[in-house]
C-alpha positions in Angstrom: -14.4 70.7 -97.2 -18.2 70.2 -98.3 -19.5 68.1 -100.5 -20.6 71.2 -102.8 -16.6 72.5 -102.7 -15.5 69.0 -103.5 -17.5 68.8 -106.5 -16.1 72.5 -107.4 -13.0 71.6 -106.9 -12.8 68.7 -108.8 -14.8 70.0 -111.6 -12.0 72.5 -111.4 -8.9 71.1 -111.6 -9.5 70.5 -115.3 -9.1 74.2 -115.9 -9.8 75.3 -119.3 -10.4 73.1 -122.1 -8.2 70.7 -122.7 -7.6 69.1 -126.0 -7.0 65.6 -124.9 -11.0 64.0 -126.2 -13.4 65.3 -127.7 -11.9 67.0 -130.5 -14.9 67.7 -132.5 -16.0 70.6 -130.8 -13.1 72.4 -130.9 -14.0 73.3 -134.6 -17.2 74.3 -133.2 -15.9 76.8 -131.3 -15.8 80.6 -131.8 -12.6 82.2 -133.2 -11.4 79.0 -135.1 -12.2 80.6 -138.7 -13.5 77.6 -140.2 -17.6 77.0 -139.7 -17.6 79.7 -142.1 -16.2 78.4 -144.7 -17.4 74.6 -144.1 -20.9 75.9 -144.3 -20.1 77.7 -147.6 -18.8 74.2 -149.2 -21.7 72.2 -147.5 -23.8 74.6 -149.5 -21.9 74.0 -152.5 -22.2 70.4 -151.8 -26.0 70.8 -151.5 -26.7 72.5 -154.8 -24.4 70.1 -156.5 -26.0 67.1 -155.1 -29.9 69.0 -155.6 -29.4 69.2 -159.5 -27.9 65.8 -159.6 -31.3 64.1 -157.9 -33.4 66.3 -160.7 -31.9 64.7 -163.2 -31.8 60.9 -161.2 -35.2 61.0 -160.6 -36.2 62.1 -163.8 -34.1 59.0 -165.0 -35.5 56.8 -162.4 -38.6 57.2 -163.6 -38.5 57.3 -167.5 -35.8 55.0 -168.4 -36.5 51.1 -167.8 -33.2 48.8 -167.6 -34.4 45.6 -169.1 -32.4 42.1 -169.2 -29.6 41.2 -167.2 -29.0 45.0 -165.6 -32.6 44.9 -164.2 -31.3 42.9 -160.8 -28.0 45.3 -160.5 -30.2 48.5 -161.4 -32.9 47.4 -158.6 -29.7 47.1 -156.4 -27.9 50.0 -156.7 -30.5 52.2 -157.1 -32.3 50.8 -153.5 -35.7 49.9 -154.8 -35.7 47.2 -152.2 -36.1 50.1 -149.3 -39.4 52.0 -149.0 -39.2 55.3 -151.1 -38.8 57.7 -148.1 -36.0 55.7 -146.6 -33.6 55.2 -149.6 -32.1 58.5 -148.7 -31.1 57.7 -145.9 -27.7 55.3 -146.1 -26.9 57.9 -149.4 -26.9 59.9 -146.7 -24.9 58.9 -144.3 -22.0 57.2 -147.0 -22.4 60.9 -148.4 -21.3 62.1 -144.9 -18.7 59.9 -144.3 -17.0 60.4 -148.0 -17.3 64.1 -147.6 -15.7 64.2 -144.4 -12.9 61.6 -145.0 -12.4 63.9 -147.7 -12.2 67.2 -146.6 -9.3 66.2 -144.1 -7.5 64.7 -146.2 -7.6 67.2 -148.6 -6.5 70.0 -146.1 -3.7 67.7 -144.7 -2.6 67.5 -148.2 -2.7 70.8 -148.8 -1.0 71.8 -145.5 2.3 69.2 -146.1 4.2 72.0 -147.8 4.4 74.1 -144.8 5.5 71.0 -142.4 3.9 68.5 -140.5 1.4 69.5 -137.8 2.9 69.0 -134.2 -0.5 67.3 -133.2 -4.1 66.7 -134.7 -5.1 69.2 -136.9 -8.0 70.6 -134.5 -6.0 71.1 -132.0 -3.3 73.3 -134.4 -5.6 75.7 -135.4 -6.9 75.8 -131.8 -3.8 76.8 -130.7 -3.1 79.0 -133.5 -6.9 81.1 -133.7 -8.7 80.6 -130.5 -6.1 80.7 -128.1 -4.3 83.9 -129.8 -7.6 86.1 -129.1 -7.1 85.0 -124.9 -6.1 87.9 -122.3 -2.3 89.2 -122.9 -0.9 87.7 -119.7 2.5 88.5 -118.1 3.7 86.2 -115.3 7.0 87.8 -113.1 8.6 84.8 -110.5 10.9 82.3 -110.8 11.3 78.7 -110.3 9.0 75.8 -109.8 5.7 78.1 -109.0 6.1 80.1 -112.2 6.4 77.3 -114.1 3.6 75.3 -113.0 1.6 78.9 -113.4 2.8 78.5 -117.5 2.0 75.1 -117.7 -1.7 76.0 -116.6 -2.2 79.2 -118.3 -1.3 78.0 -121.8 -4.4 75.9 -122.2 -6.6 79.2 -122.1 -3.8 81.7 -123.8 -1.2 81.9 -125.9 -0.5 85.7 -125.2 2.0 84.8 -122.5 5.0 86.3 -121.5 7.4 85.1 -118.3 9.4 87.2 -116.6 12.1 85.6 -114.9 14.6 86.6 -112.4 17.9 86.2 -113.4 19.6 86.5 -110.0 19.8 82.5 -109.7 23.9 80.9 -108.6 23.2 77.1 -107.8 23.3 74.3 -109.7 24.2 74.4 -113.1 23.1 77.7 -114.2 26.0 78.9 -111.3 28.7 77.1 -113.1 27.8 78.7 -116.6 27.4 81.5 -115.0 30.7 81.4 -113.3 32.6 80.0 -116.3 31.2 82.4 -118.9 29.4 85.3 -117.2 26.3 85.0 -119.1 23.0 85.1 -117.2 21.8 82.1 -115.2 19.4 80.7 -117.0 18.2 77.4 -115.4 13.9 79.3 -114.5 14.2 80.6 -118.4 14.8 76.6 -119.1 12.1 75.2 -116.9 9.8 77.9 -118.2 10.8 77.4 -122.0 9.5 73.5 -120.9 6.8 74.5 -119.6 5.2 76.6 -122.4 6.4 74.5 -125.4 3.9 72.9 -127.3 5.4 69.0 -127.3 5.8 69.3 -123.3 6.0 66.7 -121.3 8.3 65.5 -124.1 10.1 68.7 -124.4 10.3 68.9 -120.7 12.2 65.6 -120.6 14.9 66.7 -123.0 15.6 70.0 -121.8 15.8 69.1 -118.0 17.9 65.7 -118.7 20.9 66.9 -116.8 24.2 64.7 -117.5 25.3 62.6 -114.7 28.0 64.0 -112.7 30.7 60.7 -114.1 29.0 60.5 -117.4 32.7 59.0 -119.5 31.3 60.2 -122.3 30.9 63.7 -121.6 33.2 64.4 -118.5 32.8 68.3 -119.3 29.0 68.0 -119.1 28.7 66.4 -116.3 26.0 68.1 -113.6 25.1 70.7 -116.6 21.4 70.3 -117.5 20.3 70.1 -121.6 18.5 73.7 -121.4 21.3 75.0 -120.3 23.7 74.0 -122.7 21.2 74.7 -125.5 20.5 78.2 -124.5 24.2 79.0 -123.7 25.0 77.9 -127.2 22.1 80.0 -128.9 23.7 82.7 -127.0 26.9 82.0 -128.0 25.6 81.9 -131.8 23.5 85.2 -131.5 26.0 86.8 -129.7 24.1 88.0 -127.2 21.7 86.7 -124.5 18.6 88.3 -124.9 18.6 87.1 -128.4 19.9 84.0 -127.5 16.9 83.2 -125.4 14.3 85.0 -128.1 15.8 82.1 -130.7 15.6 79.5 -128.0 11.7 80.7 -127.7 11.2 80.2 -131.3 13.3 77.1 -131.9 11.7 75.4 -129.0 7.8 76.6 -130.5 7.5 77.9 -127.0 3.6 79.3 -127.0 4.1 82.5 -125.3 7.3 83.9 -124.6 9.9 83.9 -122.0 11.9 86.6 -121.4 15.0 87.4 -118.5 13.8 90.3 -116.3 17.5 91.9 -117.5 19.9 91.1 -120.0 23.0 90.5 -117.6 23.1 88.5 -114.3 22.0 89.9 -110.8 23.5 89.6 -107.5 20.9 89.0 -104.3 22.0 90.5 -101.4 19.9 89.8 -98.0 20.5 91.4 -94.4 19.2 89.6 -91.5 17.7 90.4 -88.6 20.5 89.9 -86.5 22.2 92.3 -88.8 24.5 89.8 -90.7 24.3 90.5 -94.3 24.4 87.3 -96.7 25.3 87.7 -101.1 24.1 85.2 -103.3 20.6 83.6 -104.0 21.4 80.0 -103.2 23.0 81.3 -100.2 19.7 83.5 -99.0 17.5 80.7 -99.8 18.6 78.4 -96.6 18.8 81.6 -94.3 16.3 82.5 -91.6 15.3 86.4 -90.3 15.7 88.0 -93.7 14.5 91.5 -93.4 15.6 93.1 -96.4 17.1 92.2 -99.7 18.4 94.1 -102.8 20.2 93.7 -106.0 23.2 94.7 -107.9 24.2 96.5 -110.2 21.6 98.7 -108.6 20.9 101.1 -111.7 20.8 97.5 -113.9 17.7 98.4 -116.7 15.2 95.9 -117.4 15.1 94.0 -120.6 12.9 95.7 -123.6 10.5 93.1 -124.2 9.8 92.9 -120.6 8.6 96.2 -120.7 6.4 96.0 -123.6 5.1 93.3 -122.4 3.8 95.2 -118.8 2.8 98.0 -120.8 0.2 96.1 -123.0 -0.7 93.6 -120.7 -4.1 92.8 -119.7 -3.4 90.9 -116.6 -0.2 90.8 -114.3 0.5 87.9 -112.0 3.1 88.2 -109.6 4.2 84.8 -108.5 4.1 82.0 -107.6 7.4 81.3 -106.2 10.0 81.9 -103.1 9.3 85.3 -102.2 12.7 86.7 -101.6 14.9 84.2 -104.0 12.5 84.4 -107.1 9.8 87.1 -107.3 11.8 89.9 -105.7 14.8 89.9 -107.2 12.6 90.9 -110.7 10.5 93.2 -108.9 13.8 95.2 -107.2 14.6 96.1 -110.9 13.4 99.9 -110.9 12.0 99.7 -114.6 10.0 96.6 -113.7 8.6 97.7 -110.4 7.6 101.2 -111.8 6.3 99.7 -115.1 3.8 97.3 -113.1 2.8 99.9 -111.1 1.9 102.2 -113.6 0.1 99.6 -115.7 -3.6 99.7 -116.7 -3.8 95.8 -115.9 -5.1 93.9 -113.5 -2.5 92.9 -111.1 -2.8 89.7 -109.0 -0.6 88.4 -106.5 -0.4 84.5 -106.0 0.7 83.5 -102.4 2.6 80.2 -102.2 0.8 77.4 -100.2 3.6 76.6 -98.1 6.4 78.1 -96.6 10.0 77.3 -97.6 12.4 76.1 -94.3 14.7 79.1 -94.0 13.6 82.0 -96.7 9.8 82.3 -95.3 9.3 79.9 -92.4 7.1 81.0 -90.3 5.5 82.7 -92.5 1.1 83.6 -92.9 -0.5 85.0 -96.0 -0.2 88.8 -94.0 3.6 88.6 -94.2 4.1 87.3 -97.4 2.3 90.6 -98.2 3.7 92.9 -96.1 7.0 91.4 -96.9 6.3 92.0 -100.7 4.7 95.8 -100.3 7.7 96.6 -98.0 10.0 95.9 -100.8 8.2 96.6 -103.9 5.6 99.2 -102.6 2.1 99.1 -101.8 0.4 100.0 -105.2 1.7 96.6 -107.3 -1.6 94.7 -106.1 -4.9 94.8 -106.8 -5.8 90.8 -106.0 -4.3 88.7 -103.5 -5.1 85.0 -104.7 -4.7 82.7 -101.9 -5.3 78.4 -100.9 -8.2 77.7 -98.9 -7.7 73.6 -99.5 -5.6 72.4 -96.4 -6.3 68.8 -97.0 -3.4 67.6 -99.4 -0.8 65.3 -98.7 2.3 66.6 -97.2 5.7 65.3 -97.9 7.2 63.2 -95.5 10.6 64.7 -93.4 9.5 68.1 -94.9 9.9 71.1 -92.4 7.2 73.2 -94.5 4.1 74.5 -93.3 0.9 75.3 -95.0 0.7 79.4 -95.1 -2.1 80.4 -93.0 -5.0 82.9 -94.1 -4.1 85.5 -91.8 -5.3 88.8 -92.8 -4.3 90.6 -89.7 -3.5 94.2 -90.4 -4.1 94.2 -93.9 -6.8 97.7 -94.1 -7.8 99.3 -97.1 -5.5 97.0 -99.3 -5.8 94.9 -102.4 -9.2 92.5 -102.3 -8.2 88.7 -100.9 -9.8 85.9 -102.7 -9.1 82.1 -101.3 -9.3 79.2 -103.8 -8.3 75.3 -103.9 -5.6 75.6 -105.7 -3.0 72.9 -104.0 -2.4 69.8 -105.7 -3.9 67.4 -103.8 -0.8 64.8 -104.1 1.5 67.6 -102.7 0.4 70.3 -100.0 3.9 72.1 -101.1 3.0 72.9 -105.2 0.3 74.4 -107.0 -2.1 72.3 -109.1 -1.5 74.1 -112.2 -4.7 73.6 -113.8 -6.8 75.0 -110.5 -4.5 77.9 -110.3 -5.0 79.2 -113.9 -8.6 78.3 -113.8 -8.6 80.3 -110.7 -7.1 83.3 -112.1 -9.1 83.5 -115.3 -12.1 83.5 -113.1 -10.5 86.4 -111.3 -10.0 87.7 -114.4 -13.1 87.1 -115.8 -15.1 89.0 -113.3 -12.4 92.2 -112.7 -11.2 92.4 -116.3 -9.0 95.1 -117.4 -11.1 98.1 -114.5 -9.3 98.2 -111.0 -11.4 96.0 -108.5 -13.3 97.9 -105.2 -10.9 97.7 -102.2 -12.6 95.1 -100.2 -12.0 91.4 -98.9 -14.4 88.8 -99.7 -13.4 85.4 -99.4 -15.1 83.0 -101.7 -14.5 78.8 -100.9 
C-alpha cells in the first residue's frame, strides 16, 4: 500500500467522531440544541455585568476610601495594574465562575431524572446529534454484524439489526431445544454491541458459566444474554417482546430485532447431492449449492418491516454468507421488502473465507452466491477489502477473498476499501467499515447509484 493510502487508512480507522477527548466541541456542534440558548444567557450575563461597571466606575471615581480600607480598596479594586489591563483577570475568574456554574447547575437540575451514563456532552450527543444520522438497518448475523453495530453507532443512533434466527449451536441450541423459543445468541452479541456502557456491557452479557460451575450446575455452558433474554421472554410472554424489553433495559442505542418471531430451520443441499439440516451443521460443510428455510411460509417480524420500509440505507452483511445473512434474506417478507425499498442498499463482502461454508470462495461468488438465492435486484453497492496486509491467524485454513469481478455485467457498482483490522486478516475493523459506508452513503444518499464499477484504494 502507498504511503498516501497508509495515511488514509489510518486517518480512517477512527471513523466518526468519537467521544473519547476533546469534549468541548461536541457542544459546538450542530444539532446539539444548546449554543442557542448559552448565547442567550451569555447575553444576559453581559447586560447584567454592563450596568453593574456603570455604576462601579461611577463609584470608582467619586467615592474616596480613606483610613485603614484605603490599602484593601487599592487591592481589590486592582489599581496596582495599568487601567486597560484590570479587566483582564475579572475576566478570566468571570469565565471560570460562570462556567463551573452553569454545569453544575444543569447537573443539579438533571439528578431527578437519574444519573447520566457518561459526561454530560457526550449524553446529549447521543441523545440530539446522533438521533438526526441516516435511519440504518443492518440484516446478518454473528461476529460481522456485530462488529458493523459497534462501528455504526458512533455516527447513528437510528439503527436497527436484523438477525437471523436460524442459529442451533452453543447455548442458544440448548434453550432452544429445552424451551422452543428462538435462538437468540446474534440478538445477544448485537444487544452488546449497541448498548451504550459497552465494553462493560459486553463483558456481562457474554460471561458464559463454566461448564462445572458447583454453584450453578444448571447454568453451566449457558451464556448471561441468554438467560437474560429467555427470562424477559418468559416475563413478557412472548419473544418479540421479550427482546424489545431486553433493548430498552439494556439502553441498547438502536434496536435489535429477530428477522421472525419463532425459530428457523437451515436446510443446505450439496453438490454431491447430499442434503444437510441445521446451521451449525451447514457451517463445517463444503459444495453447498443451495439452502432454504422452514417453515417456508414463516412471516417476518413487524418491526423488521418498518424498519426496511423507512430506511435510508440497507446493509446486507457482514457475516457467513449461507449460515447468517441468508437465512434472513430466505424469509419472503424480508427479501421482497428490501427489494422494494427506496434505500440505498449495500452489500459488505467478508474479507475471508470461512473453511467449509465458502472456502474457496472470490468476491464474484460471494455475489453470485447471494443473487442466486435472494435475486438480483437487493444490491445497489458491493463494499469490498482492498487491504491484504493484516496479520493472519496462525493454524487458520482461511483465505483472504479475492477481488474477482469476473462475470459480474451490468450489476450493482463495486467499491474496495481498507476495511480489515490490521491485527486480524479474518474480522472487519469496525471503525473503517462504518466510516466506509457512511462515505458510500454520503456520496449516493437516498437516489439509486449509476450501474458502473469504479474501484477507489
Amino acid at each position: 500500500m502507498s504511503e498516501v493510502g497508509r495515511s488514509r487508512r489510518n486517518g480512517r480507522r477512527r471513523g466518526g467522531p468519537t467521544l473519547r477527548g476533546g469534549r468541548l466541541r461536541y457542544w459546538l456542534m450542530p444539532g446539539i440544541g444548546v449554543k442557542r440558548w448559552l448565547a442567550l444567557v451569555l447575553a444576559g450575563e453581559l447586560a447584567l455585568a454592563l450596568a453593574g461597571a456603570f455604576v462601579l466606575k461611577q463609584v470608582y471615581r467619586d467615592i474616596i476610601v480613606p483610613g485603614p480600607l484605603a490599602g484593601p480598596v487599592y487591592v481589590l479594586t486592582l489599581q496596582f495594574l495599568p487601567y486597560g489591563a484590570r479587566a483582564i483577570p475579572l475576566l478570566i475568574a468571570g469565565l471560570v465562575v460562570f462556567g463551573i456554574g452553569v454545569v453544575q447547575l444543569t447537573r443539579t437540575l438533571l439528578l431527578p431524572f437519574g444519573e447520566p451514563s457518561g459526561p454530560l456532552v457526550e449524553v446529549i450527543y447521543q441523545k440530539r446529534y446522533l438521533a438526526r444520522g441516516p435511519r440504518i438497518v443492518a440484516i446478518g448475523g454473528g461476529t460481522g454484524l456485530s462488529a458493523l453495530l459497534r462501528g455504526l453507532k458512533e455516527h447513528t443512533s437510528n439503527i436497527t439489526a436484523v438477525v437471523t434466527v436460524a442459529d442451533d449451536g452453543g447455548s442458544s441450541g440448548k434453550l432452544r431445544a429445552e424451551f422452543g423459543i428462538a435462538p437468540m445468541g446474534d440478538i445477544r452479541n448485537c444487544i452488546a454491541a449497541l448498548a451504550d456502557a459497552e465494553p462493560l456491557m459486553t463483558r456481562l452479557l457474554q460471561y458464559r458459566f463454566p461448564e462445572d460451575a458447583a454453584f450453578a450446575p444448571g447454568l453451566g455452558g449457558h451464556a448471561f444474554g441468554n438467560l437474560l433474554i429467555a427470562a424477559m421472554s418468559a416475563i413478557e410472554g412472548d419473544f418479540e417482546e421479550g427482546v424489545r424489553q431486553s433493548n430498552r433495559v439494556l439502553a441498547v442505542r438502536g434496536q435489535v430485532v429477530p428477522a421472525a418471531p419463532l425459530p428457523l430451520t437451515l436446510h443446505a443441499r450439496l453438490a454431491d447431492g447430499t442434503e444437510l439440516h441445521g446451521q451449525s451443521t451447514i457451517a463445517r460443510a463444503r459444495g453447498i449449492e443451495r439452502v432454504w428455510v422452514t417453515p417456508a411460509d414463516v412471516q417476518a417480524t413487524a418491526e423488521v418491516l418498518e424498519a426496511i420500509a423507512d430506511a435510508d440505507f440497507i446493509v446486507l452483511g457482514p457475516g457467513s454468507l449461507y449460515t447468517s445473512l441468508l437465512p434472513s434474506l430466505l424469509i419472503p417478507a424480508v427479501r421482497d421488502a428490501v427489494a422494494a425499498s427506496r434505500a440505498l442498499r449495500c452489500y459488505v463482502c467478508n474479507v475471508a473465507t470461512q473453511v467449509g461454508e465458502t472456502e474457496g470462495y472470490g468476491l464474484a461468488a460471494h455475489l453470485a452466491a447471494l443473487e442466486a438465492h435472494a435475486g438480483g435486484d437487493l444490491v445497489d453497492v458491493v463494499l469490498a477489502n482492498d487491504d491484504f496486509t493484516a496479520a493472519r491467524p496462525a493454524g487458520d485454513r482461511s483465505e483472504p477473498v479475492r477481488l474477482d469481478w469476473t462475470g459480474v455485467r451490468g450489476g450493482p457498482e463495486l467499491v474496495t476499501r481498507p476495511v480489515v483490522d490490521a491485527a486480524n486478516a479474518h474480522r472487519h475493523d469496525s471503525a473503517l467499515l462504518a466510516a466506509a459506508l457512511m462515505a458510500i452513503f454520503q456520496e449516493h444518499g437516498r437516489a439509486r447509484p449509476q450501474l458502473r464499477v469504479a474501484s477507489t484504494a
